[in-house]
VOZA-822596 format. One record per residue (C-alpha): residue number from 1; residue in three letters; x, y, z. Coordinates in steps of 0.25 Angstrom, whole numbers, always signed. Layout:
BEGIN
+-----+------+-------+-------+-------+
! pos ! code !     u !     v !     w !
+-----+------+-------+-------+-------+
! NUM !  ALA !     X !     Y !     Z !
...
+-----+------+-------+-------+-------+
This chain:
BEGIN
+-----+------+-------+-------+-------+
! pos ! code !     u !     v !     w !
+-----+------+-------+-------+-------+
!   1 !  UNK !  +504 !  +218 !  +537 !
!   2 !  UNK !  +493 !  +226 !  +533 !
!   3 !  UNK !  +501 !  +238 !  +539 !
!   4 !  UNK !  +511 !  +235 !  +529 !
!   5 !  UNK !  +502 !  +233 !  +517 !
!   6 !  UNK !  +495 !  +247 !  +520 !
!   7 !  UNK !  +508 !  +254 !  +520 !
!   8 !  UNK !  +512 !  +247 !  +508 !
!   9 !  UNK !  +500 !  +251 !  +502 !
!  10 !  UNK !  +501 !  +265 !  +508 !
!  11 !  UNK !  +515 !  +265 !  +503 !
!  12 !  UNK !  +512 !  +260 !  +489 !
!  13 !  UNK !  +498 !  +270 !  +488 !
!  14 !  UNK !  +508 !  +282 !  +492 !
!  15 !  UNK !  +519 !  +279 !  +481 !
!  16 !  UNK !  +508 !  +277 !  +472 !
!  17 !  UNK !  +503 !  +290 !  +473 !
!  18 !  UNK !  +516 !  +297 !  +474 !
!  19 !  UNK !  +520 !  +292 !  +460 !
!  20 !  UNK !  +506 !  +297 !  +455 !
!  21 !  UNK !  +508 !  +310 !  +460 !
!  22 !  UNK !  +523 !  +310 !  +454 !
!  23 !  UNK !  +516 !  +304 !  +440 !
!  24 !  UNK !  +506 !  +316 !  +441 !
!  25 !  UNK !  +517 !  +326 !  +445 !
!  26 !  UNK !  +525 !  +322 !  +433 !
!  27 !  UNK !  +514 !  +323 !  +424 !
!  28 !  UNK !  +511 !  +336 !  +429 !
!  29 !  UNK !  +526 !  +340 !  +425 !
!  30 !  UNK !  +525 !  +335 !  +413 !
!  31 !  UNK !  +513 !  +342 !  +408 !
!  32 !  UNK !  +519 !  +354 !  +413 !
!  33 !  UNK !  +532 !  +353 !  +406 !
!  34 !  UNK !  +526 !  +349 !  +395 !
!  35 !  UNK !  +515 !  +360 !  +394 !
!  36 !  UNK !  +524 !  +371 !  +400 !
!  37 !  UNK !  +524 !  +384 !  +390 !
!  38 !  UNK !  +539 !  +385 !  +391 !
!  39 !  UNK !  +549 !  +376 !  +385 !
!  40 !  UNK !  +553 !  +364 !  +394 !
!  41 !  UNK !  +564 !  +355 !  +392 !
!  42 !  UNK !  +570 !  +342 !  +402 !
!  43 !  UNK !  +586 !  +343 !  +400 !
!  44 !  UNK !  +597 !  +334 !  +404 !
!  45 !  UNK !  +612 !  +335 !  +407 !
!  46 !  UNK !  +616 !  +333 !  +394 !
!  47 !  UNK !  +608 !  +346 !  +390 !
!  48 !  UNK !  +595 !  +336 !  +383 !
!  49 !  UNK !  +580 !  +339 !  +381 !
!  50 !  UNK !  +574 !  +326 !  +391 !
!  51 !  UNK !  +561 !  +333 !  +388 !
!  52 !  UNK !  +554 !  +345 !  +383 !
!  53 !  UNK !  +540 !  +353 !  +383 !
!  54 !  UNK !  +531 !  +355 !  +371 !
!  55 !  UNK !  +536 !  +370 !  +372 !
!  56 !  UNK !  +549 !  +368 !  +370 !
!  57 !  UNK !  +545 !  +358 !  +358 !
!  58 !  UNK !  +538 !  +370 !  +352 !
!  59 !  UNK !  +548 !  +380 !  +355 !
!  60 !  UNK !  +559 !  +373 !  +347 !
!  61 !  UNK !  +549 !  +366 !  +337 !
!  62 !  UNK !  +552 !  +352 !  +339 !
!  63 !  UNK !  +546 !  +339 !  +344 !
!  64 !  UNK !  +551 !  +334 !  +359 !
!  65 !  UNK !  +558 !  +323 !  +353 !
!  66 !  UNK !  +568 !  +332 !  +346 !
!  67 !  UNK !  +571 !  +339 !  +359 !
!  68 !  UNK !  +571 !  +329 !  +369 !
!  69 !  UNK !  +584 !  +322 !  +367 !
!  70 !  UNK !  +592 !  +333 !  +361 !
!  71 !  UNK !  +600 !  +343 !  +369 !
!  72 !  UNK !  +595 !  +357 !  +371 !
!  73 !  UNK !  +606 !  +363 !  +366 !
!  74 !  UNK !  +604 !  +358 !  +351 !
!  75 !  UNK !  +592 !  +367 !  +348 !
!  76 !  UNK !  +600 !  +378 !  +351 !
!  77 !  UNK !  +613 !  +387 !  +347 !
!  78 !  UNK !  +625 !  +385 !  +358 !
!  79 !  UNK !  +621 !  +397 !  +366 !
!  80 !  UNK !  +609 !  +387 !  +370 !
!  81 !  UNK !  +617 !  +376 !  +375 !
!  82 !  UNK !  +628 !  +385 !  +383 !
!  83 !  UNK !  +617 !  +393 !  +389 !
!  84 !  UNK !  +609 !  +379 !  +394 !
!  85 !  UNK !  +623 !  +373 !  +397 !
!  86 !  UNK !  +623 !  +386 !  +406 !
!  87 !  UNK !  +611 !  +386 !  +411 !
!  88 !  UNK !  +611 !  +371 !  +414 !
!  89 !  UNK !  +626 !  +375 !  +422 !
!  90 !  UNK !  +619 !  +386 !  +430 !
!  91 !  UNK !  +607 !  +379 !  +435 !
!  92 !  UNK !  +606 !  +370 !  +448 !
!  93 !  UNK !  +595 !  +363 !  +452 !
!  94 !  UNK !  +581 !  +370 !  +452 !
!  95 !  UNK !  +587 !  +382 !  +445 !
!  96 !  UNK !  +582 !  +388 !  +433 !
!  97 !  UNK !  +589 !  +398 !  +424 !
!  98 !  UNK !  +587 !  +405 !  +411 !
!  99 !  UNK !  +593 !  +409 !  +398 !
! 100 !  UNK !  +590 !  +416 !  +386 !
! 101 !  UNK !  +595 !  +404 !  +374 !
! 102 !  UNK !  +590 !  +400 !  +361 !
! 103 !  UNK !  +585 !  +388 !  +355 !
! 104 !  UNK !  +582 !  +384 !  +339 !
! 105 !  UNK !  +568 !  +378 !  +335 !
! 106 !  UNK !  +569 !  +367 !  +325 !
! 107 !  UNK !  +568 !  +377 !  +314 !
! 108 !  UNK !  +581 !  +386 !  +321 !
! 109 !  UNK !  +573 !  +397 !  +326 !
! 110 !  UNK !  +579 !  +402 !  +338 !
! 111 !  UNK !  +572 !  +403 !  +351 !
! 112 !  UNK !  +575 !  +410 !  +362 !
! 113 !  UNK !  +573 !  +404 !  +374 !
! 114 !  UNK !  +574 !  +406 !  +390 !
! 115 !  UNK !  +580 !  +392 !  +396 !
! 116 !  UNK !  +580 !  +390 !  +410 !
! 117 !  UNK !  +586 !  +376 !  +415 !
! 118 !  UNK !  +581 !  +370 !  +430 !
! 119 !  UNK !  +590 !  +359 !  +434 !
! 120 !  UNK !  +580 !  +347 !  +439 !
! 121 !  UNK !  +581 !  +342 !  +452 !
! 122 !  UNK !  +581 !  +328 !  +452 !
! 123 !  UNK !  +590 !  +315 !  +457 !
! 124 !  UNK !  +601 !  +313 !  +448 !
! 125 !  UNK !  +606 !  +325 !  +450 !
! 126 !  UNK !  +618 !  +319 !  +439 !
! 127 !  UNK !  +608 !  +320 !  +427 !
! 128 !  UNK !  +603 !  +335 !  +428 !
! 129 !  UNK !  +591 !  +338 !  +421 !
! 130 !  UNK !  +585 !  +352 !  +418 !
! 131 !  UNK !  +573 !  +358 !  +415 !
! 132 !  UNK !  +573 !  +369 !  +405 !
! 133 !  UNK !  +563 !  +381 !  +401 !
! 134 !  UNK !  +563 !  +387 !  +388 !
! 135 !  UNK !  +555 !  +400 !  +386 !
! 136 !  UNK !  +553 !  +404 !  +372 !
! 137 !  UNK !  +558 !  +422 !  +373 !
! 138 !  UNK !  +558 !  +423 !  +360 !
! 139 !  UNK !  +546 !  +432 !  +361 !
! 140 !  UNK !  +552 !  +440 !  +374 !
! 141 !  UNK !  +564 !  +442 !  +367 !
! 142 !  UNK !  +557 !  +449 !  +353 !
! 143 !  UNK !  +549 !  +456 !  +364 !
! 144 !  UNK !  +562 !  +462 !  +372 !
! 145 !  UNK !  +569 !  +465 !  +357 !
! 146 !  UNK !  +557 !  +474 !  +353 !
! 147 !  UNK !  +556 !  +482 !  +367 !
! 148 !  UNK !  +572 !  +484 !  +367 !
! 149 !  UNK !  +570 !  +488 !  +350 !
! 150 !  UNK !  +558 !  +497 !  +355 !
! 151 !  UNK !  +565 !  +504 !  +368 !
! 152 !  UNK !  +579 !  +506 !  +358 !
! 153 !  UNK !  +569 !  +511 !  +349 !
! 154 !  UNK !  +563 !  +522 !  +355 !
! 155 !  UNK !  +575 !  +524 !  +365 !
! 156 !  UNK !  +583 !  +529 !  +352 !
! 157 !  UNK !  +571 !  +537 !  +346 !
! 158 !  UNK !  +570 !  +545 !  +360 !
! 159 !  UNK !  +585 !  +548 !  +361 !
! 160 !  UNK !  +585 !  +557 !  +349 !
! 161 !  UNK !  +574 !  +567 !  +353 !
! 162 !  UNK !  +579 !  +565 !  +367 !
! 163 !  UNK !  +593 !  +571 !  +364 !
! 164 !  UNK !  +587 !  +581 !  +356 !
! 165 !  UNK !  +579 !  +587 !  +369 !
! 166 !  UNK !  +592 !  +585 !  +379 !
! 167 !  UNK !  +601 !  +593 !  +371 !
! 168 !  UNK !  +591 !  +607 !  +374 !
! 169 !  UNK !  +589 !  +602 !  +387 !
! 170 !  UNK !  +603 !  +601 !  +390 !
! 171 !  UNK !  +606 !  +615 !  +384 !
! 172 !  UNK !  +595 !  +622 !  +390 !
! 173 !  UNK !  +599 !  +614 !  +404 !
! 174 !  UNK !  +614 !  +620 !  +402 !
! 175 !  UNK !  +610 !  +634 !  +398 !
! 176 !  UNK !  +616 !  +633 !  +385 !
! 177 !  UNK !  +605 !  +640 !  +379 !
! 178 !  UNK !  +605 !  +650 !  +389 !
! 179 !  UNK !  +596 !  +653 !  +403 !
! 180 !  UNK !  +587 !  +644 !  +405 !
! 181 !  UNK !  +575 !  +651 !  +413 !
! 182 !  UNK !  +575 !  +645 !  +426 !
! 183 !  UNK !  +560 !  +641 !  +425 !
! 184 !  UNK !  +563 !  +631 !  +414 !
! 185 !  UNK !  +577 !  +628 !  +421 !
! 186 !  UNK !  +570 !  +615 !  +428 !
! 187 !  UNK !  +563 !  +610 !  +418 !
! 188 !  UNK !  +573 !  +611 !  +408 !
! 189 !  UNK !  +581 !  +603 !  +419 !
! 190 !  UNK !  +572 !  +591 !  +421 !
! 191 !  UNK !  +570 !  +591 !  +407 !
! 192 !  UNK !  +584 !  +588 !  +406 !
! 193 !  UNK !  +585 !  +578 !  +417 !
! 194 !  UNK !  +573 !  +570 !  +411 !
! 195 !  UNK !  +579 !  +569 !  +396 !
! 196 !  UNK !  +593 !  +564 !  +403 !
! 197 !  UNK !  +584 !  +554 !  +408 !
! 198 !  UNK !  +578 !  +550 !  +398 !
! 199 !  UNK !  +591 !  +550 !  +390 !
! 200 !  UNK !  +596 !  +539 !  +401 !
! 201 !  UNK !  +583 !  +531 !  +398 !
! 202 !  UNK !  +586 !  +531 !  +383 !
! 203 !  UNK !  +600 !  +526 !  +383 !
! 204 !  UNK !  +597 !  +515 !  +395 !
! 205 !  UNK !  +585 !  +510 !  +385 !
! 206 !  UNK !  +597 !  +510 !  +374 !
! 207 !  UNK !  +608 !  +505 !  +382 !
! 208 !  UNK !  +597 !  +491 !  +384 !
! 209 !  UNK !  +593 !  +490 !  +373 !
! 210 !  UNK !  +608 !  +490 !  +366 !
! 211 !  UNK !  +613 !  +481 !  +379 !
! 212 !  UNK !  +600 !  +470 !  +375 !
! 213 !  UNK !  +602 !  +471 !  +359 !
! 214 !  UNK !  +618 !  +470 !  +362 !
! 215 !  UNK !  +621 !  +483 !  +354 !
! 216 !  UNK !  +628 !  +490 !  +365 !
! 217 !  UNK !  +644 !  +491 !  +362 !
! 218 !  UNK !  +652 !  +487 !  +374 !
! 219 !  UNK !  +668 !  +492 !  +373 !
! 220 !  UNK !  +674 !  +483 !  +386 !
! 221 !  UNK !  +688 !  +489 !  +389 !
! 222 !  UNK !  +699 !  +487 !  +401 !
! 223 !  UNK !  +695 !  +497 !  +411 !
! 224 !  UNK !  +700 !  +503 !  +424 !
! 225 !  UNK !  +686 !  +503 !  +433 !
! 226 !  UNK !  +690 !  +515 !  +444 !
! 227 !  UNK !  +691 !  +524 !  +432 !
! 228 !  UNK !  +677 !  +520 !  +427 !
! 229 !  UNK !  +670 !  +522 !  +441 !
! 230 !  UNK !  +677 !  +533 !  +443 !
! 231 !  UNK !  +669 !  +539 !  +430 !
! 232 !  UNK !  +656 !  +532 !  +435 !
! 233 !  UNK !  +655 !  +538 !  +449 !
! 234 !  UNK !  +660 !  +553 !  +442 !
! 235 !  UNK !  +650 !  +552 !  +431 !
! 236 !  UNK !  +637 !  +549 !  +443 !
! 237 !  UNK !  +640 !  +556 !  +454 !
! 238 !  UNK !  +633 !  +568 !  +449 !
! 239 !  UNK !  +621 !  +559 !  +447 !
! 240 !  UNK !  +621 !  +552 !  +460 !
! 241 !  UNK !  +625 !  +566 !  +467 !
! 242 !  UNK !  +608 !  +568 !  +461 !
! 243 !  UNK !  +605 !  +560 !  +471 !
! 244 !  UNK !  +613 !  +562 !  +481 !
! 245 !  UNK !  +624 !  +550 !  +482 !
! 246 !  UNK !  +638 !  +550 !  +480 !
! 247 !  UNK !  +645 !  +538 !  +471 !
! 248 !  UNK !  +658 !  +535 !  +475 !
! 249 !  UNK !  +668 !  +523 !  +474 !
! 250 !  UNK !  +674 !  +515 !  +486 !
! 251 !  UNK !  +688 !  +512 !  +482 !
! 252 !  UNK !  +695 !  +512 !  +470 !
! 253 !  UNK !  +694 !  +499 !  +460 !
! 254 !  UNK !  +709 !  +495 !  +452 !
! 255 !  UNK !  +702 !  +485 !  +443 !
! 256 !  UNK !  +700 !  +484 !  +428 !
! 257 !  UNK !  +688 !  +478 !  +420 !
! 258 !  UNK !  +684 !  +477 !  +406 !
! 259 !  UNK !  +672 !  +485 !  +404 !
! 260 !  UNK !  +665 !  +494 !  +394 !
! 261 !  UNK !  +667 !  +508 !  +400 !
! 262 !  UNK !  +656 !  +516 !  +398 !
! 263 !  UNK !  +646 !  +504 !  +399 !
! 264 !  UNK !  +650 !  +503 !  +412 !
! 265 !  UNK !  +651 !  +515 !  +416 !
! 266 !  UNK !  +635 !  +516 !  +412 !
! 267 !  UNK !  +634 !  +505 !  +421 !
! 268 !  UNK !  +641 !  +511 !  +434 !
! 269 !  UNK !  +631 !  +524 !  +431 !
! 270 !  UNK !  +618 !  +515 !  +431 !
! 271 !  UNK !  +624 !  +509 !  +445 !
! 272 !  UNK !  +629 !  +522 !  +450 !
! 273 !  UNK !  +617 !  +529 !  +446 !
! 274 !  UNK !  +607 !  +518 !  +452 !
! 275 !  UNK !  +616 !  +520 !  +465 !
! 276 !  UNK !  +613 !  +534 !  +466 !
! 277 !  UNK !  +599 !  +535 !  +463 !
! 278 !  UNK !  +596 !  +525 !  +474 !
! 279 !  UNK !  +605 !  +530 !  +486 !
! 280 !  UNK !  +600 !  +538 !  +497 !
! 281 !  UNK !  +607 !  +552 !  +495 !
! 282 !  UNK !  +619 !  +556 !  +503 !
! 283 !  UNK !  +625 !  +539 !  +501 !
! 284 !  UNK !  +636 !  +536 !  +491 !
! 285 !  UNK !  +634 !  +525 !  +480 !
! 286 !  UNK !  +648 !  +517 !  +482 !
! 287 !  UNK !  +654 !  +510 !  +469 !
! 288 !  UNK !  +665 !  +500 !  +473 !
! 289 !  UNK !  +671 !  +489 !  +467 !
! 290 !  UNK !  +677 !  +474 !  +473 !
! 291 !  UNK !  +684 !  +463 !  +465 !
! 292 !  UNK !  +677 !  +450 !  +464 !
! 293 !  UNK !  +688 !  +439 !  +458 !
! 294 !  UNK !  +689 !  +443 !  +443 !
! 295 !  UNK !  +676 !  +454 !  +443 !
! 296 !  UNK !  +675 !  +467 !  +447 !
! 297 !  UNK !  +663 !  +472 !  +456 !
! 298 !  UNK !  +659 !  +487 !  +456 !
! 299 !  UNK !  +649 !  +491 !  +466 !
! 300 !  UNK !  +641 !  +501 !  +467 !
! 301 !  UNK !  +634 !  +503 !  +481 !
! 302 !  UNK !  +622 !  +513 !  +484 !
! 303 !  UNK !  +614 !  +515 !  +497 !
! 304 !  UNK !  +601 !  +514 !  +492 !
! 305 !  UNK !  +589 !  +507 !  +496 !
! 306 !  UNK !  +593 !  +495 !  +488 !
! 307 !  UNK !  +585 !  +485 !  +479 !
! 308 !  UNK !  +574 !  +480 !  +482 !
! 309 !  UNK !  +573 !  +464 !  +482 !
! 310 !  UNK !  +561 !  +465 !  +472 !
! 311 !  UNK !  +569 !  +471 !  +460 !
! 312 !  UNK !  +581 !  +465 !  +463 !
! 313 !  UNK !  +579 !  +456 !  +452 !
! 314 !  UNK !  +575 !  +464 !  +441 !
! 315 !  UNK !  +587 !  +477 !  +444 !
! 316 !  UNK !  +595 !  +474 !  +432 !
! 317 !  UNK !  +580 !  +473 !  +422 !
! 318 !  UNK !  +578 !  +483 !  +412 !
! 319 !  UNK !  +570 !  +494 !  +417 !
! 320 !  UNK !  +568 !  +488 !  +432 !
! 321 !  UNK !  +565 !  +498 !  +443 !
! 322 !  UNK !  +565 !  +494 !  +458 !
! 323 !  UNK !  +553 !  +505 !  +457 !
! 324 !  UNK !  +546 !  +505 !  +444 !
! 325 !  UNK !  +535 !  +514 !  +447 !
! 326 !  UNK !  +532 !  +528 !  +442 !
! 327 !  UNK !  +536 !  +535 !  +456 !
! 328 !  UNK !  +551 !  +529 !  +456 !
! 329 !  UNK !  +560 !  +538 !  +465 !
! 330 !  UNK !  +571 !  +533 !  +456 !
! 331 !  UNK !  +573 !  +536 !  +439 !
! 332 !  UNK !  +578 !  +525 !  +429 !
! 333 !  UNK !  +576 !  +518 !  +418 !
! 334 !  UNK !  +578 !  +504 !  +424 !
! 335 !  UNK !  +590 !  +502 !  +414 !
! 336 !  UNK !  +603 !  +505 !  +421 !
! 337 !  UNK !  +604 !  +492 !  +427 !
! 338 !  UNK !  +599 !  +482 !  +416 !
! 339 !  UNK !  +610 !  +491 !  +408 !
! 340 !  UNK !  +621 !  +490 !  +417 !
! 341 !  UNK !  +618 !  +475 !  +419 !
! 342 !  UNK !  +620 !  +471 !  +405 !
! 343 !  UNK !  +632 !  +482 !  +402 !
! 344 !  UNK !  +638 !  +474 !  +412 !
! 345 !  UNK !  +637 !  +462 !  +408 !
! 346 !  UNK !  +640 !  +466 !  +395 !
! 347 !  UNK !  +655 !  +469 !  +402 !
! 348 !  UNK !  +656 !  +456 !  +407 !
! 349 !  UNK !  +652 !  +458 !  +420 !
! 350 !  UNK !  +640 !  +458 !  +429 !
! 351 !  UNK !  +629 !  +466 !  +438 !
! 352 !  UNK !  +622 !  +465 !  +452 !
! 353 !  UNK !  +618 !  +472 !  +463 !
! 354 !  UNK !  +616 !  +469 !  +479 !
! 355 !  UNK !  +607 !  +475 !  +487 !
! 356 !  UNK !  +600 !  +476 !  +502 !
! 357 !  UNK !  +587 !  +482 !  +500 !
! 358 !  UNK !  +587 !  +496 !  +506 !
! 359 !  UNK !  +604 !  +497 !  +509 !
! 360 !  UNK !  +608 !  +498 !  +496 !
! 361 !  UNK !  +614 !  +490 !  +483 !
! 362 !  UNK !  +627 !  +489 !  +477 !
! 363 !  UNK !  +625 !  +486 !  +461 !
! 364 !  UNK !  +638 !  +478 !  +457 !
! 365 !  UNK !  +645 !  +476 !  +444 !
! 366 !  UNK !  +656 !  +465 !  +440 !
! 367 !  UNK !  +666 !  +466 !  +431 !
! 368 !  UNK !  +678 !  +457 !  +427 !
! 369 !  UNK !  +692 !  +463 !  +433 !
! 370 !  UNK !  +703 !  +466 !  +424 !
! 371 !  UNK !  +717 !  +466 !  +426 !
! 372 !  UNK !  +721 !  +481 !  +425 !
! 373 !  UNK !  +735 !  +480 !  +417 !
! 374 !  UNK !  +729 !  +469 !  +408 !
! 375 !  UNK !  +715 !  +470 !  +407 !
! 376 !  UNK !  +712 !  +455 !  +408 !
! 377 !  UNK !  +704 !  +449 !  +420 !
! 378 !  UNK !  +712 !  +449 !  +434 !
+-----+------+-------+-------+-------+
């Protein structure tokens, strides 16, 4: 009997302290959701506010109890509530995502936001829950603006004088002005080669910055793709022959897509030319394309040394650099992919890469298939 009563009392002693700790631990969680620095909000399935944090309150200017209670979706346009309705959609359990949205405060300010969504794990598993984060990029956002208004800026400002000092260079280069000494011969050719570099540089900056304030101007027309790739190898194999590889095309593609011709013709340079510059001399850079259900796939396949795990992530940023340091064996701006990424996907397609470090990548690009007699998807 005593036996018993001691493990009753054990018992009783141990659940005891296991709901003070759970007390403590949920106290602990409530200070922190209620203290965090970003807004934080409890949602349901039906899409309303079960609770919120004194940021969020702040950010939209309005006390708890006009939040909690009220659907999310009402203190925003209807973008907000197809891109939480979306984002609610995509996430599982434990997942978090994010998207830029915009809410109103209570005087109908908009505010950009960053919502991300975490599904709770919990047992009723029929009344989903989420946990959401608002982060306030109003700030960010003015930041980027006035970089990209700076860049285009002075991109613009350099491209006048610039153009002004190739045109000699060019002439003097082709002997239009007569025998150029053969002591001044090589500077005259570096010099050259530097400002078509740094012409490149300038339009990149300007192709960005257009692509970012949606000023570029995209002409999408049926087109047969053989003929384009066939203009994409011709117009850089000079450039890859620099270095000592060969581009050339395994089979023949039949198909049709919509695209904007030139835009995408920039964008099989940036892949060809990335190809070339990072392949071992005396190895070809293969293109080749494979239907996928309604998409196209084009490949483009080098021999290179691959890329590394590290800057896997970041490959298709602004201005990345798998080596940014001063004494990088290869030149670039950093652009070509981030812009071929966005021009892309401006066609109504989509970009990606698969690598092995050290035998090679193949950078792909998708594109919707067209019938060939009637333009419309096969």
């Amino acid at each position: 009997m005593s036996a018993l009563i001691g493990l009753t009392l054990h018992g009783q002693h141990r659940q005891a302290s296991l709901l003070l700790a759970l007390n403590q631990s949920q106290r602990q969680f409530r200070r922190a959701f209620e203290q965090a620095p970003q807004g934080l909000a409890l949602l349901d399935a039906e899409g309303r506010l079960l609770s919120v944090n004194r940021t969020l309150c702040r950010l939209l200017q309005r006390e708890p109890g006009s939040l909690v209670g009220h659907r999310l979706a009402q203190f925003g346009g209807a973008e907000l509530e197809v891109g939480l309705n979306g984002l609610l959609a995509e996430g599982g359990e434990g997942q978090a995502r994010g998207r830029q949205l915009c809410l109103f405060d209570a005087q109908g300010e908009p505010i950009d936001i960053e919502l991300s969504a975490a599904a709770l794990d919990d047992d009723a598993p029929e009344q989903p829950r989420w946990i959401l984060h608002l982060q306030d990029i109003r700030e960010s956002k003015r930041l980027l603006r006035l970089q990209n208004e700076f860049v285009s800026t002075v991109s613009h400002e350099l491209r006048t004088p610039l153009t002004a000092i190739r045109g000699p260079l060019e002439l003097l280069n082709a002997g239009a002005l007569g025998e150029v000494p053969a002591a001044m011969r090589q500077m005259l050719q570096i010099a050259g080669d530097n400002s078509q570099r740094l012409a490149l540089l300038i339009n990149d900056l300007l192709d960005i910055g257009k692509l970012e304030a949606g000023r570029m101007l995209f002409d999408c027309r049926p087109h047969a793709l053989q003929p384009l790739i066939e203009q994409a190898l011709q117009a850089n194999q000079a450039y890859a022959a620099d270095y000592g590889v060969r581009l050339r095309q395994i089979g023949a593609c039949p198909d049709w897509v919509r695209v904007d011709e030139r835009r995408l013709q920039q964008v099989l340079s940036n892949l060809l030319a990335n190809a070339a510059k990072f392949s071992p001399q005396g190895t070809d850079v293969e293109l080749f394309t494979e239907r996928r259900g309604q998409w196209l796939r084009l490949h483009v396949r080098d021999r290179g040394p691959g890329i590394a795990a590290a800057f896997r992530p970041r490959i298709f940023q602004k201005f990345a650099q798998a080596d940014a340091s001063d004494s990088r064996q290869q030149s670039g701006t950093g652009l070509g992919l981030a812009i071929s990424k966005e021009l892309v996907e401006q066609m109504g397609g989509q970009i990606g890469f698969d690598s092995v470090e050290g035998q090679g990548a193949i950078f792909w690009l998708e594109l919707p298939r067209l019938d060939a007699t009637e333009g419309q998807p096969s």
